[in-house]
C-alpha positions in Angstrom: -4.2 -31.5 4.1 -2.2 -33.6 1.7 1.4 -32.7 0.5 0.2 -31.6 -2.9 -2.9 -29.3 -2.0 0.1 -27.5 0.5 2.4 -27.3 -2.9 -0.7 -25.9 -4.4 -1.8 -23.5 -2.1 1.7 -21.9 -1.9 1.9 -21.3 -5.6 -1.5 -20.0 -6.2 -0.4 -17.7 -3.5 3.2 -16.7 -4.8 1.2 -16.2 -8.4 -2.2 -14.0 -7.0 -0.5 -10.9 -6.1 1.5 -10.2 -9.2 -1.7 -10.9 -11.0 -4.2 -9.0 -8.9 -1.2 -6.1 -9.7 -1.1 -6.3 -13.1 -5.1 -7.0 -13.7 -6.7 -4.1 -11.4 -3.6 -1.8 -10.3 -3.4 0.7 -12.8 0.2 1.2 -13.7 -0.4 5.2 -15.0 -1.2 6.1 -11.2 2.4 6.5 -10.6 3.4 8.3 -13.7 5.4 11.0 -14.7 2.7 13.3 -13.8 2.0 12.3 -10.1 6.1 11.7 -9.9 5.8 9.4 -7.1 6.7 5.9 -7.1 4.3 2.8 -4.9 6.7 2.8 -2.6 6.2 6.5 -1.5 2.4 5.5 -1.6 3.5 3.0 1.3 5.0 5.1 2.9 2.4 7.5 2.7 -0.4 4.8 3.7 1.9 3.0 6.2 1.7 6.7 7.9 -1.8 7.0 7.8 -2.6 3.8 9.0 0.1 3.9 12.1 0.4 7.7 12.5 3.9 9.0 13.2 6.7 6.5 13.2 11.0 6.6 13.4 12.5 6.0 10.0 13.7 2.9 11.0 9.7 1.4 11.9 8.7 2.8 8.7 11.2 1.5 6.5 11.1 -2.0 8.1 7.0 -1.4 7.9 7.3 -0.6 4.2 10.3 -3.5 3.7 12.6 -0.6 2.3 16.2 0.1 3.6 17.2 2.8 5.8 19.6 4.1 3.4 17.0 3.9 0.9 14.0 5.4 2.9 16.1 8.6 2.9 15.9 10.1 -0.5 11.9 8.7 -0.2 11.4 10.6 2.5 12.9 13.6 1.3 10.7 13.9 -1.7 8.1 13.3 0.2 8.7 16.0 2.1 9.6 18.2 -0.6 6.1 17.9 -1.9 5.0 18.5 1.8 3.1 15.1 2.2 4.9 14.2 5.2 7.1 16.4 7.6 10.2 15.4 10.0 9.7 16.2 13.7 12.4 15.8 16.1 12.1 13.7 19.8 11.8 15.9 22.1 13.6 13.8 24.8 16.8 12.7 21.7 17.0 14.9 19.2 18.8 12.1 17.6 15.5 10.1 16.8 13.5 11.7 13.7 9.8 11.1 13.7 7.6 10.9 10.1 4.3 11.6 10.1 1.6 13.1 7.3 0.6 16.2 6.9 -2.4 17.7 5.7 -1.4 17.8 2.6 -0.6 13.9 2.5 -3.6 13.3 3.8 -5.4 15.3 1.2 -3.2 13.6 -1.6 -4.2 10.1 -0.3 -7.7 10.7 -0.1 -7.5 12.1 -4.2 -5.1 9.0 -4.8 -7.9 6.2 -3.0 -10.2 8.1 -5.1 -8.7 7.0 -8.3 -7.7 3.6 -7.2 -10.8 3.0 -6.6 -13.2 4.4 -9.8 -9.8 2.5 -11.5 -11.2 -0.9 -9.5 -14.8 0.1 -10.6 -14.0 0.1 -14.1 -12.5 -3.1 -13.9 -15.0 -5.2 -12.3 -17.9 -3.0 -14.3 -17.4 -5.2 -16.8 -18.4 -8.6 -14.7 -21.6 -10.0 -15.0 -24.5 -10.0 -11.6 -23.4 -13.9 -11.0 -19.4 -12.9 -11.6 -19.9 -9.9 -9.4 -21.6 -12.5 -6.7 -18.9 -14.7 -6.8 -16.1 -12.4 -6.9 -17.4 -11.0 -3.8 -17.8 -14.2 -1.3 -14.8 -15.2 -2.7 -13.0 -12.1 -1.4 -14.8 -12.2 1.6 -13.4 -15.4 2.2 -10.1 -14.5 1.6 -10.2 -11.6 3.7 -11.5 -13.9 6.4 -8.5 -16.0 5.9 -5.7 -13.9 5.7 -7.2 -12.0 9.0 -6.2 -15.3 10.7 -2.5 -15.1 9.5 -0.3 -14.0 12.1 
């Protein structure tokens, strides 16, 4: 592939996400009400997806400092979405996992995400719907091949 298409590629890339944030995430899912920010949702889905993890896996999983993760983690656990265990072998490592409660809360907050997502694309047309499809497909398949 030609220089150009590369220069291309890499902006279309660096502009999607912030797009595909602003045009389908719906901002009000964090509010006031919920009092969580997205970065205690990736914590919350980092968890799920990998189970328990050290604070220092999750906050380079979630790309948050450790001195950061704390407070994150503490309100999360406050709200009793996620608990701190001990290592039995070192007391000194602290494992993070979820708790039934943060499971519960993630499956309400996919909920919403999701009839949010169905809104949005509702109002595409059978042959927009089509193509918005195989082209996500496609992209899936392509990132999947990313290391």
């Amino acid at each position: 592939m030609e220089q150009e298409k590369y220069e291309q590629l890499v902006e279309n890339l660096f502009l999607i996400m912030p797009l595909l944030k602003k045009k389908l995430v719906k901002q009000d899912l964090y509010s006031e009400e919920m009092d969580l920010s997205p970065s205690h949702i990736h914590i919350l889905l980092a968890l799920e997806e990998m189970g328990s993890l050290s604070i220092s896996e999750l906050a380079k999983t979630v790309m948050v400092s450790k001195t950061n993760m704390t407070p994150l983690i503490q309100k999360l656990i406050d709200k009793n979405y996620v608990e701190r265990t001990y290592d039995k072998k070192d007391r000194r490592y602290i494992h993070i996992s979820l708790t039934e409660a943060g499971n519960g809360f993630l499956e309400n907050h996919k909920a919403l995400v999701i009839n949010g997502l169905k809104g949005k694309i509702a109002k595409f047309n059978e042959e927009e719907l089509e193509k918005f499809l195989i082209s996500l497909e496609a992209l899936k398949k392509l990132l999947n091949n990313i290391e």
